[in-house]
N, C-alpha and C positions, 0 to 999 in steps of 0.2 A: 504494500500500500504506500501511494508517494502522498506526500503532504508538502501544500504550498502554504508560506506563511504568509499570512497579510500584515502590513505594519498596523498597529495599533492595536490588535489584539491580546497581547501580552498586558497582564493587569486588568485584564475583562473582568464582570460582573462574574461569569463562572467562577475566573479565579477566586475571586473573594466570597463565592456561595461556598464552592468547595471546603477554603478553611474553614469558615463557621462551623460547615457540620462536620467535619474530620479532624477540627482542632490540630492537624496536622502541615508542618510548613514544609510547602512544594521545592523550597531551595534547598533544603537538609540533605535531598538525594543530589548525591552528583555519580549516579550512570553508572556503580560498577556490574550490575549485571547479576549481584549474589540474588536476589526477587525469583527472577527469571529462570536461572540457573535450579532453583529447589523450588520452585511448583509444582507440584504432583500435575496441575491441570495444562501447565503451559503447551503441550502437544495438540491441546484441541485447543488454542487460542489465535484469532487470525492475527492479533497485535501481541507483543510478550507486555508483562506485564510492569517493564522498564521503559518499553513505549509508552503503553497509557501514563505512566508517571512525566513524560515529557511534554508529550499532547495537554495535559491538564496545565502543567507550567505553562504551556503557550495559550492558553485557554482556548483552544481546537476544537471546543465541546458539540461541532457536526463531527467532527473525523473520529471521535471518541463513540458517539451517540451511532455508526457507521458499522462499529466492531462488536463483534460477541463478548470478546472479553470479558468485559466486568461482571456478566451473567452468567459467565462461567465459570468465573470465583470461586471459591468452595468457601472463603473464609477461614482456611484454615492456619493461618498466623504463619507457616514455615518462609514466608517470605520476611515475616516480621522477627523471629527469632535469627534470621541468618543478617540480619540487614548490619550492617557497620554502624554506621548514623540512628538506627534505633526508628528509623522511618515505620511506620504503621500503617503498608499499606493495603489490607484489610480494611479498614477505618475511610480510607481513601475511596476504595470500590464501592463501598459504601454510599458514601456520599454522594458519588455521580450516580450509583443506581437510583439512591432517595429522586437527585433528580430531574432525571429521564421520568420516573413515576408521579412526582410532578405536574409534570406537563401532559399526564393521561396518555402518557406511552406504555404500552402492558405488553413486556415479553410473552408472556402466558394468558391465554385468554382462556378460563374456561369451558366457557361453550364451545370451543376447537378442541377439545378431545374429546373423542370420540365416548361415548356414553357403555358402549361393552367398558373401556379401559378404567372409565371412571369408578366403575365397581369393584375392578379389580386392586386398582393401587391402593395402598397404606394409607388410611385415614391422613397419619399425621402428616406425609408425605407430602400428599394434595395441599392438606392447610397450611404448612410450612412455606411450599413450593409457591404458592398462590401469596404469600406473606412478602416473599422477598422479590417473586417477578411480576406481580400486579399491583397497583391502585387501587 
């Protein structure tokens, strides 16, 4: 994926929604790739997840909003345990997910699965699933 920057973007309102709800500052990473490197999920992500942390510094939040990434998250901290700088970027995915859902974007629509499947999956699964990919 190429990404073209437009000047003026950097310092966008994303950026500053982002920190708010991630309490986390997008300048702490500088790129070395440890995130990326220990994500159990990173193989099925079209962005790594060293990108999405630059796209967010550049406040990109079409080029971000574009990618599966962040829904593909698992949230499971291994990116935040290996991080050097202590970056929390779980907290981060977060954030952009909160929102994307926001603005009444819903990874998951439940009326799109199909109704056999619906019976079949794990209660908590469904409300879980539905908790972090819908509105």
């Amino acid at each position: 994926m190429s990404v073209s920057i437009s000047p003026g973007r950097v310092g966008s309102e994303f950026v500053k929604k982002i920190k708010e709800l991630s309490g986390e500052t997008l300048q702490l990473c500088y790129q070395c790739g440890m995130c990326s490197g220990n994500c159990p999920m990173a193989s099925n992500m079209d962005l790594s997840p060293r990108q999405i942390i630059e796209l967010a510094r550049l406040g990109l939040e079409e080029e971000i909003a574009d990618s599966r990434t962040v829904w593909i998250c698992a949230s499971c901290l291994a990116c935040t345990v290996t991080c050097p700088r202590g970056f929390d970027l779980s907290r981060l995915m977060e954030a952009i997910r909160l929102l994307t859902l926001r603005k009444g974007v819903d990874y998951v629509r439940p009326e799109e699965i199909p109704v056999e499947e619906r019976g079949e999956l794990p209660q908590i699964a469904m409300v879980s699933g539905l908790r972090k990919f819908s509105g």
